[in-house]
N, C-alpha and C positions, 0 to 999 in steps of 0.2 A: 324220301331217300336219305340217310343217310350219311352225313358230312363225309369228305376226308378229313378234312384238316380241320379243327379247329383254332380260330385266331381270337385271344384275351385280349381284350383291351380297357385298360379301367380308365376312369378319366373323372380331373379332378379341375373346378375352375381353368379353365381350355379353350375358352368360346373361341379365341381366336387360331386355335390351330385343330381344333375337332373337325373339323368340313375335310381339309387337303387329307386327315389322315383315312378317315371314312373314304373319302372320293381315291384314295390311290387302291385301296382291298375292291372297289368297285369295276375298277381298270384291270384288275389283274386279268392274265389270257387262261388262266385256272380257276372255275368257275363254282365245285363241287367241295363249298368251304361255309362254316358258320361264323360271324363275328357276334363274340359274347360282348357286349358294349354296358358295362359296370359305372353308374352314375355314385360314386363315391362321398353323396350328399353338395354336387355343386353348388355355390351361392350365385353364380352369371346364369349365364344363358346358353351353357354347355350341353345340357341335355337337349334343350330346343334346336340350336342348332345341329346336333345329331340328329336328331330325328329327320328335321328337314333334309337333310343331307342324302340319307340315304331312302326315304319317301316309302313306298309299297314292296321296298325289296326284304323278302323273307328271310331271305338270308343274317338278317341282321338280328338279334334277340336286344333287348334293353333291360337290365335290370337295374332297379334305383334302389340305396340305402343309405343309413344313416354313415357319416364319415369314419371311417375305421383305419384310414393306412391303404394303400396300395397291396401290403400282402393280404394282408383281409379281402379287397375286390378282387383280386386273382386267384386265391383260393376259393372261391367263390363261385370264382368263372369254370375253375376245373369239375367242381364239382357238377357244374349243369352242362359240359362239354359233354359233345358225343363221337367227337371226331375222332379216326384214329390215332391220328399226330395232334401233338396240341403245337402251337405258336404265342410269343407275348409279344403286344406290340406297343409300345407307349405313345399315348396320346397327343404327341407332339410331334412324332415320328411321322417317316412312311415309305414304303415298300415302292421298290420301282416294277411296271407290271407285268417281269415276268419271274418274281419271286418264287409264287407258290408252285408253279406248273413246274418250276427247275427244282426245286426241293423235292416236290412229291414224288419226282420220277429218279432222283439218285435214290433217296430214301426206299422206294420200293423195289429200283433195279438190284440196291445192296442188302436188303431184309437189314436196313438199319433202326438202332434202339434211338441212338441220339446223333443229329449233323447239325456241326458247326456252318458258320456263312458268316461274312464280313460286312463291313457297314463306311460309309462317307457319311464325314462329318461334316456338315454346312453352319456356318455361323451366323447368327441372327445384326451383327453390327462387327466393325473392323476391332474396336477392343478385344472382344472374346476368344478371337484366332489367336492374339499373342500370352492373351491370361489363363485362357484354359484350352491349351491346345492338346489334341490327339490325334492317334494315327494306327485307329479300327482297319485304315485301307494296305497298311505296309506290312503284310506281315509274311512268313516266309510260309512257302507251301508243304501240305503235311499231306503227303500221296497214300492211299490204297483204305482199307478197312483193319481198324481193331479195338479192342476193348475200350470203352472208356479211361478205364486206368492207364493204359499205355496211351493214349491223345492226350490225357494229361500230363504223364511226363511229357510228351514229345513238344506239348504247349510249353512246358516250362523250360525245356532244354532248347529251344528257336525263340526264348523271351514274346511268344505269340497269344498268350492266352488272355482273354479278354472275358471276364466272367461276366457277361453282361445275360439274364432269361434272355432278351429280344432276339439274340444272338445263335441260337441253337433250338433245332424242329429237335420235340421228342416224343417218344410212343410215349401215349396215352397211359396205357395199361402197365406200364413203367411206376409209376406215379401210384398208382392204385397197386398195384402190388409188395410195394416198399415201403408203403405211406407216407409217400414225400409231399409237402407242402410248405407253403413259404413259413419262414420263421416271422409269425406278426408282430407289430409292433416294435417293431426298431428302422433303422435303414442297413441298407449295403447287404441285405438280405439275398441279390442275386448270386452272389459269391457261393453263399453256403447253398442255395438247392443246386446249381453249378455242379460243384463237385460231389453232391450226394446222387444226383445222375450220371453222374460219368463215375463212381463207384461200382454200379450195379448194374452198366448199360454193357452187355456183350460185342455189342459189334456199332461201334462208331466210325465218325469222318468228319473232313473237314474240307467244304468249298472256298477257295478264298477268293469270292465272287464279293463285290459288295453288292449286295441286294434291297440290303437297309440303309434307308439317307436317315442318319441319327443330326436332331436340331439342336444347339448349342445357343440358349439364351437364360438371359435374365433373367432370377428368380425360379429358374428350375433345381432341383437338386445337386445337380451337379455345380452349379454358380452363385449358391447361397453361403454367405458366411460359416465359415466349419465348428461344429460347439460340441458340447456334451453328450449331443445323439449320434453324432458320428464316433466319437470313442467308446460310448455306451454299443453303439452296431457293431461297431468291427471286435470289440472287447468279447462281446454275443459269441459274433463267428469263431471269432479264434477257439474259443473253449469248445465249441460244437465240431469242427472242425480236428481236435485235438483227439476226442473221443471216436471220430470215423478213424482216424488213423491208429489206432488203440483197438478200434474192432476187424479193423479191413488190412491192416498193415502185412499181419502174417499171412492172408490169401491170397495178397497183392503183390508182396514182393519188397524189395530193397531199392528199386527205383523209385517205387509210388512212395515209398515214406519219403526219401528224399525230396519229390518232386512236392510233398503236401508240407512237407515241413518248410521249406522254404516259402512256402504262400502263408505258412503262421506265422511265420516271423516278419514275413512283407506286413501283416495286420499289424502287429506291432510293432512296426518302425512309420507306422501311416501316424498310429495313434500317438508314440514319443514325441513326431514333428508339427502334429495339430496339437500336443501340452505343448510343445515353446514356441508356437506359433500364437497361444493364448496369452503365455506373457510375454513376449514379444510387444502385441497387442495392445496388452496393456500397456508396459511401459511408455509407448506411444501416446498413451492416453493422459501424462501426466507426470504422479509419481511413480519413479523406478520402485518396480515389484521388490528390488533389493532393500527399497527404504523403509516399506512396510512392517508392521509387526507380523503381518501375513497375509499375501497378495490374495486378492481376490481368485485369480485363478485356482491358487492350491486349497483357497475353503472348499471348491465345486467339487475338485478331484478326492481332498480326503469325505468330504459330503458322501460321495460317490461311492470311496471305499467302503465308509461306515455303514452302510448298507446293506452290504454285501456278506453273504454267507463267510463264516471265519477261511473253511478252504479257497473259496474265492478272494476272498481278501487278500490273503497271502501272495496269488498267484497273481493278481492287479496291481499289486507292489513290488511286486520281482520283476514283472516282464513289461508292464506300463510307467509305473511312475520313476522307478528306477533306472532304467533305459531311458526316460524322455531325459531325466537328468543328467545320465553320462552324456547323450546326442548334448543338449543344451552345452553343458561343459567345452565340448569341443568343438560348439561354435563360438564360446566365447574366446576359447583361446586363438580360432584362427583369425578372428574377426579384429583382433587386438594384436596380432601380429605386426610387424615393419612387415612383413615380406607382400600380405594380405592387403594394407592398407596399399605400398607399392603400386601392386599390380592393380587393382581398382583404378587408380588413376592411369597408368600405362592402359590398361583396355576401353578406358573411357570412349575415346573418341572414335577406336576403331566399331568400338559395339551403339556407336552414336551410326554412323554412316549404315550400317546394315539395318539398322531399324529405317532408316532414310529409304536405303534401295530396295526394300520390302513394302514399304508404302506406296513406291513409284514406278513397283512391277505391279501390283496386287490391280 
């Protein structure tokens, strides 16, 4: 028979969260679903415990390769999908069990292209809640069916959009039609297939159900030190990005530019505050980047430029390195402020006690 759904899941060094995330797709009360399970060249014992996990159930496909990226194993996985809908699930994650059976029945009652759903974020230790907080579960409700292009203004005009893949059921034949597949080899890649399906998806939605418990630890992408693959990603998206609005602008309207231009420039205000977050960094490390003949950070970044096609180039020095420098600018002027220094100390203690009464509710 047939899948409905098809559910991606690639997975990379995991052994300790592959089992909960297999065992919750096992639970679900939606039974007529394939998991493509993508062994991403593990070095533990990821793939073995999968297997284990899910034992004699056919349901499950395993394929193994040599380590390529994340977008490489999910493009991968599409391609051997048979389901009508596809789903991503990352390997850390997991579905509570009545995800798929709630999607596949709005998705079919509404002849929808692409549906959104929400997610609870659970934190692996009490640091992580205060250093890398979210809030996938708060977002305001976006009632009825329409285009992808209007769900993304309406994302962007309720501050609601979350371009997470995990995050959104889409037809299949969407994908193969458009030729959408992940941009390999970078990160923050879900952003751009995000908005390259809500481009071309006729009739979307949005549940703001949290269905997905998204895991928040150590040494996952989201909690890794931020460096040159993160501006080389989003630097990616942005240009990519720039060109959908370039092709889709005039068919879509004066909202949808609006709504995609402001996620360009969100890309590059991520990237300005990860460059003086770098010499920040370093400063910290020693000598002031000021002291230098030329800090380390800015060898990476013009490295970076020099690389780069000349039109490129241009465009990584106007809207990245130039921008991080005016942001940088004007934090050094607030930071060097009486008014700034001030208040630091006047907030001190009150912002001392709230960290207190959040430890001794939690």
């Amino acid at each position: 028979m047939t899948p409905r759904i098809s559910v991606i899941i690639p997975f990379y060094n995991v052994e300790d969260y592959i089992a909960a995330c297999l065992e919750s797709l096992r639970a679900q009360t939606f039974e007529e679903f394939e998991a493509i399970c993508i062994d991403d060249g593990s070095t533990d014992a990821s793939f073995e415990v999968a297997r284990n996990t899910v034992g004699d159930d056919e349901r499950f496909i395993f394929i193994t390769q040599e380590n390529g990226g994340q977008s490489a194993a999910r493009n991968r996985g599409i391609e051997r999908s048979q389901g009508t809908y596809l789903l991503f699930l990352d390997s850390d994650d997991y579905y509570v069990p009545q995800t798929l059976a709630s999607l596949y029945e709005r998705a079919e009652a509404d002849d929808l292209d692409d549906l959104f759903f929400s997610a609870r974020t659970f934190y692996d230790n009490f640091k992580l809640k205060y250093t890398n907080p979210e809030d996938f579960d708060d977002r305001v409700s976006i009632d009825g069916v329409m285009s992808g292009a209007e769900l993304l203004v309406q994302f962007e005009a309720t501050e609601a959009f979350r371009p997470s893949a995990a995050l959104h059921m889409m037809r299949r034949s969407l994908l193969d039609e458009y030729a959408i597949r992940f941009y390999e080899g970078i990160i923050h890649e879900d952003l751009l297939l995000t908005v390259q399906v809500m481009t071309v998806a006729q009739r979307a939605a949005f549940m703001n159900e949290s269905y997905y418990m998204r895991r928040m630890r150590e040494g996952s992408t989201m909690t890794v030190k931020r460096s040159m693959r993160n501006i080389d990603g989003l630097y990616r998206v942005s240009i990519e990005l720039r060109r959908i609005m370039s092709e889709s602008g005039s068919r879509l309207g004066a909202a949808y530019i609006d709504a995609l231009a402001h996620r360009i420039f969100y890309c590059w205000d991520v990237i300005a505050h990860d460059i003086v977050t770098m010499r920040c960094t370093e400063d910290a490390q020693g000598i002031p980047c000021s002291e230098k003949e030329k800090p380390d950070y800015l060898c990476e970044l013009e490295a970076y430029a020099d690389a780069l096609p000349l039109d490129e180039r241009g465009d990584f020095r106007l809207h990245v390195m130039e921008h991080a420098a005016e942001v940088d600018r004007i934090y050094s002027d607030l930071c060097d402020s009486r008014t700034y220094r001030a208040g630091r100390v006047i907030m001190a203690l009150p912002s001392w006690f709230k960290v207190r009464l959040r430890a001794l509710k939690r």
